[in-house]
C-alpha positions in Angstrom: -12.7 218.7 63.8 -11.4 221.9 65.5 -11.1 221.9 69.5 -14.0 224.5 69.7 -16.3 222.6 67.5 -15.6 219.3 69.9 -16.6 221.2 72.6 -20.2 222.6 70.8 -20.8 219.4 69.7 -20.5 217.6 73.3 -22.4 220.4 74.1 -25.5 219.8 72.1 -25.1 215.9 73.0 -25.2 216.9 76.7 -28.6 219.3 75.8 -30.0 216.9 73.9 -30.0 214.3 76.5 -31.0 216.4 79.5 -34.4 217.5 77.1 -34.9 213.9 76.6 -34.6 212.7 80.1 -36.6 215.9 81.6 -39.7 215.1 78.6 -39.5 211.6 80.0 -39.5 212.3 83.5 -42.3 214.4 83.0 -44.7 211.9 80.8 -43.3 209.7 83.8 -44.8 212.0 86.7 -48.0 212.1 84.6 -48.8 208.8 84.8 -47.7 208.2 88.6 -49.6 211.3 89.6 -52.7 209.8 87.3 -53.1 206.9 89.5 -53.7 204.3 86.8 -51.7 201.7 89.0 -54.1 198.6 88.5 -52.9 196.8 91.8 -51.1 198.4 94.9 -47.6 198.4 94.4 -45.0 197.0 97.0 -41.4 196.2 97.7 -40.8 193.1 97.6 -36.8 192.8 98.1 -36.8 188.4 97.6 -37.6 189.1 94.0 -36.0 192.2 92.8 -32.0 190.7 94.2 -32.5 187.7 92.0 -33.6 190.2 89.3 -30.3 192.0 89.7 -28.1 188.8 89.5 -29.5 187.8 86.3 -28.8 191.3 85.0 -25.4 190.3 86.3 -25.2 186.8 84.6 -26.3 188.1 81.4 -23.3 190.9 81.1 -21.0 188.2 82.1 -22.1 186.4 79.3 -21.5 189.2 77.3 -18.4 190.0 78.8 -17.5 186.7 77.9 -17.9 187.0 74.4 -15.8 190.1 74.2 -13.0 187.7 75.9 -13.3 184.9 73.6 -13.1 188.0 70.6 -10.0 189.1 72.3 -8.2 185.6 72.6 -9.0 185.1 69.3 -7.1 187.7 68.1 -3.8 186.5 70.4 -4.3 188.5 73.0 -3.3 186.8 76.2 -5.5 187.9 78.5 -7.2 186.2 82.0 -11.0 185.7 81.8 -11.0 187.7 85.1 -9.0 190.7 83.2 -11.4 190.6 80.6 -14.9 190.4 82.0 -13.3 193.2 84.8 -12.3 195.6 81.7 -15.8 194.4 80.4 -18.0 195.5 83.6 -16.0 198.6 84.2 -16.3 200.5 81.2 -20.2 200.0 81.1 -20.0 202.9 83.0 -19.0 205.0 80.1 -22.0 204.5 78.5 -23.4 207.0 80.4 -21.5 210.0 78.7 -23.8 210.9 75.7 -22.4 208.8 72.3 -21.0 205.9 74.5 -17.8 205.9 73.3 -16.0 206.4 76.3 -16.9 202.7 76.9 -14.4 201.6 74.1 -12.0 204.2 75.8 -12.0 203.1 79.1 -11.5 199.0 78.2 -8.5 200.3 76.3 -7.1 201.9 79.1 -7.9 199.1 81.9 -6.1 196.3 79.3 -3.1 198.5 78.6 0.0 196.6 79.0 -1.9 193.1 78.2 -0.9 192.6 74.7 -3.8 194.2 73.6 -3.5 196.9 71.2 -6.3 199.5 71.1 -6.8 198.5 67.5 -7.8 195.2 68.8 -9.8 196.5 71.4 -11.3 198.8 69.6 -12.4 196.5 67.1 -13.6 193.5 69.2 -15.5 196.3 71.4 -17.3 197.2 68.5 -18.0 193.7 67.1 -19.1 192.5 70.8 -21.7 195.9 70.9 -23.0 195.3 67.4 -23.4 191.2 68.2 -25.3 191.6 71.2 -27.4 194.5 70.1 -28.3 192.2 66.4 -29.5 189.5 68.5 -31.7 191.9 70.6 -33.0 193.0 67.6 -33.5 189.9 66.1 -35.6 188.0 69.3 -37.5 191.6 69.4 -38.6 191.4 65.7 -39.5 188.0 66.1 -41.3 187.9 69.3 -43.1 191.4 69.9 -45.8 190.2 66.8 -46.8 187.0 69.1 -47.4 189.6 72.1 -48.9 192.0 69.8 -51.7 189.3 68.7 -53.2 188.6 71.5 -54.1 191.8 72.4 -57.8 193.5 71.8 -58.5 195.7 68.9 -55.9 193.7 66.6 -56.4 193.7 62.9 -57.4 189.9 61.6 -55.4 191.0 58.7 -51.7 191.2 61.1 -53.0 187.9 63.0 -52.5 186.0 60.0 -49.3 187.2 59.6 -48.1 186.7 63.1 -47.3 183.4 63.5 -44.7 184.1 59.9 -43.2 186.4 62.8 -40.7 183.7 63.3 -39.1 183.7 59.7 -37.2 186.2 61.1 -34.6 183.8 62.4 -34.2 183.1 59.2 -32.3 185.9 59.2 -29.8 185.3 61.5 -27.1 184.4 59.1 -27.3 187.3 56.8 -27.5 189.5 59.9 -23.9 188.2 60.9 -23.0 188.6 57.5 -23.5 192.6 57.7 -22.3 192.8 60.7 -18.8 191.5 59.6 -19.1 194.3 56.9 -20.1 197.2 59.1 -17.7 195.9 61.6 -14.9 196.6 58.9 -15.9 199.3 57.3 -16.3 201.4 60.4 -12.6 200.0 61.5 -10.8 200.5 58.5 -12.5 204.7 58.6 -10.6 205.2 62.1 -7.1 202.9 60.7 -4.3 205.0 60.6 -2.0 204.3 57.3 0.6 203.0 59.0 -1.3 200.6 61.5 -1.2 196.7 61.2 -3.9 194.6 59.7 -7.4 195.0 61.5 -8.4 192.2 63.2 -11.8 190.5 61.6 -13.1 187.7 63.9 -14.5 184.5 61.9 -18.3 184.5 60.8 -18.2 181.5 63.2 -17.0 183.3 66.5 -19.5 185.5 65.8 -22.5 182.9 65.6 -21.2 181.7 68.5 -21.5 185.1 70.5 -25.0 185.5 68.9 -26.1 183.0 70.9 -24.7 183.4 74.0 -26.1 187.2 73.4 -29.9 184.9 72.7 -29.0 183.4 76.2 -28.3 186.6 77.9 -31.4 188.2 76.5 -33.7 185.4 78.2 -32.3 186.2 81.6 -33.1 190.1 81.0 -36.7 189.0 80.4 -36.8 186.9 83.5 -35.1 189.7 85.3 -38.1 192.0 84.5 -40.4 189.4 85.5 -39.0 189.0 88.7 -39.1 192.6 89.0 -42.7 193.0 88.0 -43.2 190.3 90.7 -41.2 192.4 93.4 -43.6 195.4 92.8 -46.8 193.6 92.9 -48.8 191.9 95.8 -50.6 189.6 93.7 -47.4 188.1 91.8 -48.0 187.2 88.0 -47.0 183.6 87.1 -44.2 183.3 84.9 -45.7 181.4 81.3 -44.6 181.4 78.3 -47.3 184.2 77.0 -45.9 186.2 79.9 -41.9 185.5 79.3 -42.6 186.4 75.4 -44.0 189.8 76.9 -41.3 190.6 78.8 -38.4 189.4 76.8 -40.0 191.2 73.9 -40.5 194.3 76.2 -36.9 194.3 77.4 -35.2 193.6 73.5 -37.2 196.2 71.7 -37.0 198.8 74.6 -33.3 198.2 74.8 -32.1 198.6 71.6 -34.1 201.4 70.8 -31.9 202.9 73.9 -28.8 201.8 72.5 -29.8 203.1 69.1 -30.5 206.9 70.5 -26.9 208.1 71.1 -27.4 211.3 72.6 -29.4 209.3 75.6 -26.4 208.5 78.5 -27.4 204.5 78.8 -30.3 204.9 76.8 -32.0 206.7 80.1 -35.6 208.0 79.3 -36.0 206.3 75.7 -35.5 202.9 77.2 -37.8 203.3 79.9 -40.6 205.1 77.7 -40.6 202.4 75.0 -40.9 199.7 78.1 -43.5 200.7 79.4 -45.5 201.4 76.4 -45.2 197.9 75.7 -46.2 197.0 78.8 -49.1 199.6 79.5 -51.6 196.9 77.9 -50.7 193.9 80.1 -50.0 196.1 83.7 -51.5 199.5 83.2 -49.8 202.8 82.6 -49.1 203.5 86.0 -47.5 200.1 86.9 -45.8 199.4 83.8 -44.3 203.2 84.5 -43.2 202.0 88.1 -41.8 198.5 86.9 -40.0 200.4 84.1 -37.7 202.5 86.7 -37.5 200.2 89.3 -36.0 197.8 86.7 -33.6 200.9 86.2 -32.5 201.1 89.3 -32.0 197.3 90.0 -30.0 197.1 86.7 -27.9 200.2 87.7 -27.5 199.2 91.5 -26.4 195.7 90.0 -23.8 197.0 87.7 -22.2 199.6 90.1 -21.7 196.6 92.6 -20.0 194.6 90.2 -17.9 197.2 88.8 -16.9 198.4 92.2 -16.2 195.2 93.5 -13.8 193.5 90.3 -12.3 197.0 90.0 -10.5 196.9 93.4 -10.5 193.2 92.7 -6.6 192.5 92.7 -5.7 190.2 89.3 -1.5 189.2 90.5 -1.4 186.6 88.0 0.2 187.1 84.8 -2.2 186.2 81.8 -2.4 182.7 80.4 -1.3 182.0 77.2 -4.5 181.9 74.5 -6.1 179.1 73.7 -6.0 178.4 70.7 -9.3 178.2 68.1 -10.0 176.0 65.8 -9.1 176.9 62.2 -12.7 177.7 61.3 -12.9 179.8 64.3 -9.6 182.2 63.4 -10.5 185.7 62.7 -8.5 187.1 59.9 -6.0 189.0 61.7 -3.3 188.9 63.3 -1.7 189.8 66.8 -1.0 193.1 67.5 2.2 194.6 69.8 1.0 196.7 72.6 
């Protein structure tokens, strides 16, 4: 693609995004302006620092799984290197197609044994993990939610409780993700690079579940946050956690999916509190929505901030190694 052509097509990206977030804002401003709040909201600071914490916990978590891709692969790299690199370039998805996340975790491990091939590679495999779960938990749970509201078809509540077949799933899930995974990475191979690294169909089940893990504390982040904008706090059951973990999986993903969105900002938020608009009301569920926005981004920005200056004087430790069922299929790359 010719330099000009770059240039129109960031361009459109850029438009794109700014119509997205302006028609968002908008349906946004409608609803606040409506007055459909069901309850007065208020700011209730106990609840909604927890809330960023567990944002927090869950990206390390994430983080963590990226590391454990790396090591993997024979890259000798510190935890604190990794999940640094991790939280730092989370701050690329913000530029319309998110690929200057993959960009900027090649530039923070340069000079780490870490190839960009590598990085590249277990960047993408990390994403697509986390992101397969999401979708998985969404699919699963949003049906349960989705029940127990009025006006529901007798027809879908019989089907609802086969909601949870989809776990079923899980394995062939990781299987095409292993296949997408290489597919997309032998496209961008140059002819003369080394093997691509393929992480085991057993790393990858493990990072599913940690990613399973990390999506339960984003729902009990949004509860918290619901809590922190409501005088009246709602108890936290399992009817409610299924809402809100549903809320946050579906609403995520579909913000992940919609490239031109920087962070999935305006498609993320709109699909949350659609789902949420029965239980809370428009107005509320429109207020919890971008508060939980702003907690999420406040939370990230503090971390990033704080491990970027964070000075890491120790030389990497040597990888651990895996267990032979754990190997990925290729092989350590020089820097």
């Amino acid at each position: 693609m010719s330099p000009a052509r770059k240039r129109l097509f960031l361009a459109l990206k850029v438009a794109v995004a700014v119509v997205v977030i302006g028609a968002v804002a908008w349906h946004f401003y409608g609803l606040f302006t409506k007055d459909e709040v069901k309850t007065p909201l208020t700011l209730r600071v106990e609840y909604l620092i927890p809330a960023g914490l567990l944002y927090l916990a869950c990206h390390t978590l994430w983080g963590t799984f990226w590391w454990q891709l790396l090591r993997g692969q024979g890259v000798s790299v510190g935890w604190l290197a990794g999940v640094r690199a991790y939280f730092v370039s989370q701050w690329g998805k913000y530029v319309p197609g998110k690929a200057l996340v993959i960009l900027l975790r090649v530039g923070l491990l340069k000079g780490k044994v870490a190839s960009p091939t590598v990085v590249v590679v277990t960047g993408l495999y990390e994403t697509l993990t986390n992101m397969a779960a999401g979708a998985v938990l969404g699919a699963c749970l949003l049906p349960l939610w989705v029940s127990r509201l009025d006006g529901i078809d007798d027809g879908l509540r019989q089907v609802v409780p086969y909601s949870v077949v989809g776990l079923a799933f899980v394995p062939v899930v990781l299987l095409l993700l292993n296949k997408v995974a290489r597919r997309v990475a032998a496209k961008y191979r140059r002819p003369d690079a080394p093997p691509i690294p393929v992480p085991s169909v057993w790393l990858l089940a493990r990072g599913m579940a940690q990613a399973f893990v990390g999506w339960g504390l984003l729902g009990l982040s949004a509860w918290l946050v619901v809590c922190g904008l409501s005088a009246d706090p709602p108890p936290l059951t399992p009817e409610s956690f299924v809402l809100f973990l549903s809320a946050v999986c579906v609403s995520y993903v579909i913000g992940f999916a919609f490239l031109p969105s920087p962070g999935g900002v305006g498609p993320r938020e709109l699909v949350f509190q659609a789902l949420l608009a029965a239980a809370l009301g428009g107005g509320q569920a429109a207020a919890v929505a971008v508060v939980l926005r702003v907690v999420w981004t406040l939370a990230e920005a503090v971390a990033a901030v704080g491990l970027y200056f964070t000075p890491i004087n120790t030389p990497p430790s040597p990888p651990t190694p895996l267990p032979q069922g754990e190997r990925g299929a290729g092989v350590e790359v020089p820097a």
